[in-house]
Structure formats: C-alpha cells, structure tokens
C-alpha positions as CSV (number, residue, x, y, z in Angstrom):
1,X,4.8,7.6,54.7
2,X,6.8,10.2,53.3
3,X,4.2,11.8,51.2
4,X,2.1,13.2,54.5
5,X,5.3,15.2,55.1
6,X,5.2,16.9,51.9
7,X,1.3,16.8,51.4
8,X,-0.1,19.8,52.7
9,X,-3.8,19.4,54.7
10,X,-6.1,21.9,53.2
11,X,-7.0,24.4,55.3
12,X,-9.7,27.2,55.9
13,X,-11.7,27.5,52.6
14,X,-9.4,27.3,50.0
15,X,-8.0,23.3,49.1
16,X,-4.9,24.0,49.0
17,X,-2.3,24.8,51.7
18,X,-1.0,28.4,52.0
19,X,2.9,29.0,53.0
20,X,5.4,31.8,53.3
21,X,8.9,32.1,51.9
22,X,11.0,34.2,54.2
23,X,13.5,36.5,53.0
24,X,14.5,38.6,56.1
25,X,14.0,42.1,54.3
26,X,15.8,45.0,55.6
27,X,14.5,48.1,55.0
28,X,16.1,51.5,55.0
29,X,16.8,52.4,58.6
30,X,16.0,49.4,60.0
31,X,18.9,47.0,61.3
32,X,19.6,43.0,60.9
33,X,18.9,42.5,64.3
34,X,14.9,43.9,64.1
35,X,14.6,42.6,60.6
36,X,15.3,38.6,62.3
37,X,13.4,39.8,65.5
38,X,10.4,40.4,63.1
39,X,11.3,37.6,61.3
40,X,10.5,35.3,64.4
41,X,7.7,37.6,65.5
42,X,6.0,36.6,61.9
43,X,7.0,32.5,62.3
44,X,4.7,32.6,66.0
45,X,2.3,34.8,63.7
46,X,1.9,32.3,60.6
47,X,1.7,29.1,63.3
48,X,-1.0,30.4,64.7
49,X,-2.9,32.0,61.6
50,X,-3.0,28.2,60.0
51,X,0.1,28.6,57.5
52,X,1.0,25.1,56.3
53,X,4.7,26.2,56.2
54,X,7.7,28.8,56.5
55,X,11.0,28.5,53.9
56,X,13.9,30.7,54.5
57,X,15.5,31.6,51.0
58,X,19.7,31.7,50.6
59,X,21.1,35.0,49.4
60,X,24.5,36.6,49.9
61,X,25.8,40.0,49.5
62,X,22.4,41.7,49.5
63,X,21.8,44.4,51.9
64,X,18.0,44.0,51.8
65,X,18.2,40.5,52.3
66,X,18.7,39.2,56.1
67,X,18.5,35.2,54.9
68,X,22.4,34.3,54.1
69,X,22.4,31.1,56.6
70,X,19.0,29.4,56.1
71,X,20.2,26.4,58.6
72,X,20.8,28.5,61.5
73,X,17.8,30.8,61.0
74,X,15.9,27.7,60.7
75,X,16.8,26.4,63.7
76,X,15.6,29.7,65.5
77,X,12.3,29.7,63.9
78,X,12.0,26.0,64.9
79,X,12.6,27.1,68.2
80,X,10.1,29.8,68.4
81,X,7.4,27.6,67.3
82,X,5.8,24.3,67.6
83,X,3.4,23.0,64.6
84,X,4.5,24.6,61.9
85,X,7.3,22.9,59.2
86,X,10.1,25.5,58.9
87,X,12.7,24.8,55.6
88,X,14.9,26.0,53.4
89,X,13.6,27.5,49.9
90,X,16.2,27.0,49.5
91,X,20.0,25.6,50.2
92,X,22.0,26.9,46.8
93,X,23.8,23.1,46.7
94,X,26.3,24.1,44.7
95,X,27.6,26.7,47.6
96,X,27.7,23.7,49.8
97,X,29.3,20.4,50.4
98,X,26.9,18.0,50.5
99,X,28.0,16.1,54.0
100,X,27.6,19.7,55.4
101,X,24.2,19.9,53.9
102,X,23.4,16.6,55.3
103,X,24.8,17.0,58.6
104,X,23.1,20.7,59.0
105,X,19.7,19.7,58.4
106,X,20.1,15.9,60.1
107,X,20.5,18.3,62.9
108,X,17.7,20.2,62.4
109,X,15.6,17.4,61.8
110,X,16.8,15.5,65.2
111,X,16.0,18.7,66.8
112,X,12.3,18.8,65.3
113,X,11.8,15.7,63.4
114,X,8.3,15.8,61.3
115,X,8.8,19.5,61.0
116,X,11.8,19.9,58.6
117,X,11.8,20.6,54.9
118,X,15.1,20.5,52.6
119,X,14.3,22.7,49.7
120,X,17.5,22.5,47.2
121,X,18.5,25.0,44.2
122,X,21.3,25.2,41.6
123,X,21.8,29.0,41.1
124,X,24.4,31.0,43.3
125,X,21.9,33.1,45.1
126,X,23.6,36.6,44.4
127,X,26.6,38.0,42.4
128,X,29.3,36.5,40.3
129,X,32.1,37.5,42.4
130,X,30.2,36.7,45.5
131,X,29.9,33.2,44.3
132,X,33.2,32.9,43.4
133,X,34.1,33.7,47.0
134,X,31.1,31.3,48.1
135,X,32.3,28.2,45.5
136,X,36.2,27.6,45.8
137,X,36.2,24.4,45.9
138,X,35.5,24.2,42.8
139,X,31.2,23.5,42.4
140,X,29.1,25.1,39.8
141,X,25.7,24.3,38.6
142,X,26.7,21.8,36.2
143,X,27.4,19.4,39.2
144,X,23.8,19.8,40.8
145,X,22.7,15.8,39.6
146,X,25.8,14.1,41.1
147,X,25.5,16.7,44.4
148,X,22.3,15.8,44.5
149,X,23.2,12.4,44.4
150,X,25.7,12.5,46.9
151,X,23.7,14.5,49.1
152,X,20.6,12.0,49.1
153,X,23.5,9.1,49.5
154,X,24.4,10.5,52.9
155,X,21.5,11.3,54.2
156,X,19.9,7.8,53.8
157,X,23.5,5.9,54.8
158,X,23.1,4.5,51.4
159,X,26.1,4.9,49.1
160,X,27.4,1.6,47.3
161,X,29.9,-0.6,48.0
162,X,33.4,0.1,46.7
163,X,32.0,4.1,46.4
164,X,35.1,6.3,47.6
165,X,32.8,8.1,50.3
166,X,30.9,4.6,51.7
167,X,32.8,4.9,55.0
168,X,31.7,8.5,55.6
169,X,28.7,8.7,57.6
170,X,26.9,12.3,58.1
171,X,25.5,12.8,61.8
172,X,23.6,12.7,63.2
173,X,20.8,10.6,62.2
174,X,17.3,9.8,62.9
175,X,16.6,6.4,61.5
176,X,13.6,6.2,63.4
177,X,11.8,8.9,61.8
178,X,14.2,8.6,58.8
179,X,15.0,11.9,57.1
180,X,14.0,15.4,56.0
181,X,11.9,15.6,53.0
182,X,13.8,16.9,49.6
183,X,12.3,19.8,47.7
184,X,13.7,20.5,44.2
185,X,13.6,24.4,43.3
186,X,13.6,26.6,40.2
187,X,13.1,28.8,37.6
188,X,13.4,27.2,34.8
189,X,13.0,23.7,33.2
190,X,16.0,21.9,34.2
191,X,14.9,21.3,38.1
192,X,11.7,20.8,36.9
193,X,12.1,17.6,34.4
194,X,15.0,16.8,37.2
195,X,12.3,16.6,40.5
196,X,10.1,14.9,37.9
197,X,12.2,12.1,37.1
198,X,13.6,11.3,40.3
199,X,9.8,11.6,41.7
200,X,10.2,14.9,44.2
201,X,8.1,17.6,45.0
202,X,9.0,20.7,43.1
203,X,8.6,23.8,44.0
204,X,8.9,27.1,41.4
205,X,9.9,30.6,41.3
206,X,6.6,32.5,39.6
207,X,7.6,35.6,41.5
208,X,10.4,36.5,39.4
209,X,10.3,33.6,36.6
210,X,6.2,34.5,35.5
211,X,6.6,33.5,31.6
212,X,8.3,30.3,32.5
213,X,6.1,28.8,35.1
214,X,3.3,27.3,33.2
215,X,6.1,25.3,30.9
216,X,8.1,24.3,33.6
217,X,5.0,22.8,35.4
218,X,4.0,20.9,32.3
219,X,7.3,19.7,32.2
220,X,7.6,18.6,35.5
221,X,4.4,17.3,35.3
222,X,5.0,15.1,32.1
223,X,8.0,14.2,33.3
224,X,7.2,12.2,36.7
225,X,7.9,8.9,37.9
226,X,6.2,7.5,40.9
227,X,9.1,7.3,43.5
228,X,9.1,6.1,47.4
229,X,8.3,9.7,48.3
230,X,5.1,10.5,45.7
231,X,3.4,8.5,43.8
232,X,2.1,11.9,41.9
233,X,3.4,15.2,41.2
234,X,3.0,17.5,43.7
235,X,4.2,21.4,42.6
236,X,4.5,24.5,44.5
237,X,4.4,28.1,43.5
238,X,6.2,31.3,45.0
239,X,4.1,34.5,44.5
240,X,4.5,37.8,45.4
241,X,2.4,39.4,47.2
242,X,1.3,42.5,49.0
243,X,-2.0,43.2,51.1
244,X,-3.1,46.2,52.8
245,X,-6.3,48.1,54.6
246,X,-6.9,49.6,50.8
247,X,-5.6,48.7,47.5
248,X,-3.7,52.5,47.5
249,X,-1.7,51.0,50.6
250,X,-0.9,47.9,49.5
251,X,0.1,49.5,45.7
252,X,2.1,52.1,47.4
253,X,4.2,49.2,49.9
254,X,4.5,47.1,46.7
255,X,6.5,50.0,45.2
256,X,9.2,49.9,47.3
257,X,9.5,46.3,46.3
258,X,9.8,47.3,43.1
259,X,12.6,50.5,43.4
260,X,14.7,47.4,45.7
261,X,14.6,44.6,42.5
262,X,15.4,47.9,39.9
263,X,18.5,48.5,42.4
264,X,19.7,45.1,42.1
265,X,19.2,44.5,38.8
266,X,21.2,47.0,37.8
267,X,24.2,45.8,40.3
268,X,23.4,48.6,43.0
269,X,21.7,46.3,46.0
270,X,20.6,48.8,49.0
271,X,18.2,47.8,51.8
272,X,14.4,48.3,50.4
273,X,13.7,51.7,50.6
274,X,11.2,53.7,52.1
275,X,7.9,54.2,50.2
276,X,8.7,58.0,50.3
277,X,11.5,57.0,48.2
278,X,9.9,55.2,46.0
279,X,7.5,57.6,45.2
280,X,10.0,60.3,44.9
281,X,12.3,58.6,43.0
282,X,13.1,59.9,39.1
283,X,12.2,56.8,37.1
284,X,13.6,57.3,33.9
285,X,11.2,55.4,31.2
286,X,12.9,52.1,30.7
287,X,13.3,52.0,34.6
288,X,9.2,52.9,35.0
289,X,8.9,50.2,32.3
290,X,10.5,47.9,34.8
291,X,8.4,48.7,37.7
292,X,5.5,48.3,36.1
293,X,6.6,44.7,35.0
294,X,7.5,44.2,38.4
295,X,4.1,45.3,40.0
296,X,2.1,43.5,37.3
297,X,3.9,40.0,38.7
298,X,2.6,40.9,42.0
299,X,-0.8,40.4,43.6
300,X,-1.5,43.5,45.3
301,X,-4.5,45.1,46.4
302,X,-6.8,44.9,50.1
303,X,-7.2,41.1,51.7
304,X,-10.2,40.3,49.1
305,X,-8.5,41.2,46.0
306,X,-5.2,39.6,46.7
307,X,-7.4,36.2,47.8
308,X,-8.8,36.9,44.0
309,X,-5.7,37.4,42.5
310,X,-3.9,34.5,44.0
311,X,-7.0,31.9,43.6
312,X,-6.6,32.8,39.9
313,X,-3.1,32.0,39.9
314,X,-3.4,28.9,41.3
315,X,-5.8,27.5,38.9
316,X,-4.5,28.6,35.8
317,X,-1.1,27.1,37.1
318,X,-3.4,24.1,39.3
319,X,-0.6,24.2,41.8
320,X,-0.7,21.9,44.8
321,X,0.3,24.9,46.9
322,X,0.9,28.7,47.3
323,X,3.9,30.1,49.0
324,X,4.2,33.9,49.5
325,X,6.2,36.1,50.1
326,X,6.1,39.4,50.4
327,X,9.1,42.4,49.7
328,X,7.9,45.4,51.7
329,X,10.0,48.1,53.6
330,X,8.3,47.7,57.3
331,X,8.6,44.5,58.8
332,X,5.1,45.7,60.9
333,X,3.4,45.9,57.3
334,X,4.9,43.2,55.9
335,X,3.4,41.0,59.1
336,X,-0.3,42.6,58.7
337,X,-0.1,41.4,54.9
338,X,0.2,37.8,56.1
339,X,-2.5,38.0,58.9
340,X,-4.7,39.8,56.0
341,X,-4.5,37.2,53.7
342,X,-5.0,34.6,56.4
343,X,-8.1,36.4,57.5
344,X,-9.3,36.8,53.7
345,X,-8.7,32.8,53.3
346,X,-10.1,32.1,56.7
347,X,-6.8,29.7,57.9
348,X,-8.1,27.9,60.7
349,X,-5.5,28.6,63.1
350,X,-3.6,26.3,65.3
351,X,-4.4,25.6,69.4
C-alpha cells in the first residue's frame, strides 16, 4: 500500500519517527568536496543510529549550502547505504520540467525502489536573479497545481486521451513497485490546503516559518481528503536543532548558525563561519535582535534538553514526524549532534 512508504515505524522510545534534512553545510575553510564526504559519512551514520529518513534540500547560489542537485546527491547517499529512505526536501518544481523530474527520480527509484521519497516545493530556493537564471523557460510559482499535475501524470503513465503530452512517456519505470511517494512542502498555507486536498503527506518548514506552522497544520489538516495514498493526514516538521556535550557547546555551535542566516538575509551569503567569528563579531542591535530570534527557533542545549525541547514541539504541533536539521560550522560536530540525539531518543539502530 502506498501509505507504509510514507508511514514512518516508531522507533526507540519516542512514537514518532525521527529524520534528518540535509543541507551540505560548508563551513569557513572547509571545501565542497569534505562537506559531501561528511555528508555521506552522516547518511551510513543516521542508517545505523535508527533514522527513519534522510532529505536533501535544493538551494542555489549559496556558498554555505553544498545541496544544489538533490537527484544526484541522492543517488550517492542511496548508494552508501541500504535501509534507510533517502529524498528530496525538496525539488523547487518550478526550476524543473516536470518529465525531468519524473525521469530523475523514476531513476532513482529503479535504482532503490521502496527507499525513495519525492518531496516537492514552490519557492525558488535562493535569489531573484539566480532564479531567473534557474527558470527561463518561463515557470513561476503560480504554475505549481498544473506542474504538479503534469508531473503526477507522467509518473503514473496516466495523462488523458487527446492531452497534448499523452504520447510522452518518462523512463524509466517501475510498474511493479509503482512509483516514488509525493511529499508536498512549505511554509505557508498554500501547500498545505493544496497536499490536503489532493490527499498527500505534507511536510512543513518550522525552522525558519515558526509563527506559521500551527495555522498551516490546521489547515492542512481540515483540509484533507482521503486519497489512494492516505486515508488520513500525515504532517511533518523541519526543526532546527543543535546538540552538544553541554548546553555552552551546543549554544556556542548554534551561533554560527545564526551569523550564516544574518549574512543571507541581508544578501551577503558566505560559508557558515567559524564560532570564533561568531563570537567576535560586532552585532549591531537590530542584527543581535535577529540572532536572538534565530536561536530562540532552535532547540539547542546537551542530548537531554534538545530530546525536551523537541518532544515539546511535537506535541504542541502533534506532528506525525520530526525532521532535523542542523546548521553548524564542523561537519564532525554537526555529526555528533545527530548521534546525540539518537542516543537521547534511544533509536534502535539498524543490523
């Protein structure tokens, strides 16, 4: 049935699956090439600790952010490792045509069928210029419903007849194990009442969308028809978080976090810096506002505290699943926080 692909299995002691969303961060000094090295090293890591799953998010243009080809680091991940679903949280559909959507991830899933997620969003992913440069043919947001549309069409061989693309088939294809599950993503409440009515699994951005999560859960929630892939909602949260040996550590990692968002938000991306540099660095007071916004959205603290902090997310929000992820400068710290966490949840981990 296509819900056990999208149903986690709870495991450890909490009930409900924990996941990590993979952004590839490069930190100051480091290079591309250790950054995706660690990136695997992490995959082999959260397989064995008893994660449920691992997303790779879509940016461009951002020199922290290693993840600009989500299908083809997939497909290393997936290669690295055996149990664990690997996905994209997610494809930016409006960057993409859809037959090269379906015919990227009809590959991954022929590859490892059972094990691939297709995790679909409507913003660019980066800056206005850079999706310019990403969109010339002519896409925008606006077009997400008929993309997605099209999209679902090819990969179930299912568009009408008389439709202008019924004699274009997307390969390959793996009827006998039928398709990749479809994830709709968010921040807001257009994806939300969108996965709702069309009866998808939705998952939402909390770690930089906080004041809109609880609204956009209601409304996906109030919004949902039983489909052939759920017969009830089934949401997902992306948190940030950070844990450490002590809650100094993890408050001082989580900082450099914080300097990296301040940098893009005010059109200056670098690689995440250093937590030197983030101490060091002359906040002005709007910008020390902003951290402190930033680290208040972030559950950071040692391995018990963050298992606190995150059980009291999910039930305020009573999401069907956590996924984390977690913006440090080392890729070694960045690692621990995840085994941490696992330990502090006691993930059964996988033969």
């Amino acid at each position: 049935m296509a819900e056990d692909n999208i149903r986690g299995v709870a495991r450890g002691t909490s009930d409900v699956p924990l996941s990590i969303l993979e952004l590839a961060t490069v930190g100051s000094g480091v290079t591309a090439t250790e950054t995706l090295r660690a990136s695997t090293e992490l995959a082999g890591r959260a397989e064995k600790l008893g994660y449920h799953r691992i997303w790779v998010a879509e940016h461009h243009g951002m020199p922290s952010v290693a993840t600009s080809s989500p299908a083809v680091l997939i497909a290393h991940l997936a290669a690295a490792t055996t149990t664990i679903r690997l996905g994209s949280g997610g494809v930016m559909l409006p960057n993409h045509a859809p037959l090269i959507v379906a015919e990227q991830f009809g590959t991954l899933h022929a590859l490892h069928p059972g094990r691939i997620d297709l995790g679909l969003g409507r913003a660019p992913g980066t800056d206005p210029a850079t999706a310019r440069a990403l969109r010339r043919h002519g896409l925008d947001a606006d077009d997400f419903p008929e993309q997605l549309a099209e999209l679902t069409a090819f990969l179930d061989d299912a568009f009408p007849a008389g439709h202008p693309l019924e004699r274009v088939v997307a390969t390959p294809r793996s009827p006998e194990t039928g398709r990749p599950p479809i994830w709709l993503l968010g921040s807001s409440g257009f994806s939300a009442q969108l996965a709702g009515l069309l009866g998808l699994p939705f998952a939402f951005a909390h770690h930089f969308s906080a004041a809109n999560t609880i609204p956009a859960l209601d409304l996906y929630r109030s919004s949902f028809q039983p489909s052939a892939v759920l017969d009830r909602p089934y949401a997902m949260i992306g948190v940030s978080a950070v844990a450490a040996e002590t809650p100094e550590q993890a408050l001082r990692m989580a900082r450099s976090g914080g300097l990296s968002m301040l940098r893009l938000r005010r059109g200056a991306p670098q690689p995440v810096p250093t937590p030197e540099d983030a101490e060091t660095y002359p906040y002005s007071p709007v910008e020390k506002d902003f951290l402190d916004d930033y680290l208040s959205k972030v559950v950071h603290g040692d391995a018990a505290q963050v298992r606190t902090g995150l059980e009291e997310l999910r039930k305020r929000t009573e999401a069907d699943e956590l996924m984390i992820t977690t913006l440090v400068h080392s890729p070694t710290a960045r690692i621990r926080s995840y085994e941490l966490i696992a330990q502090a949840y006691e993930l059964r981990r996988s033969p």
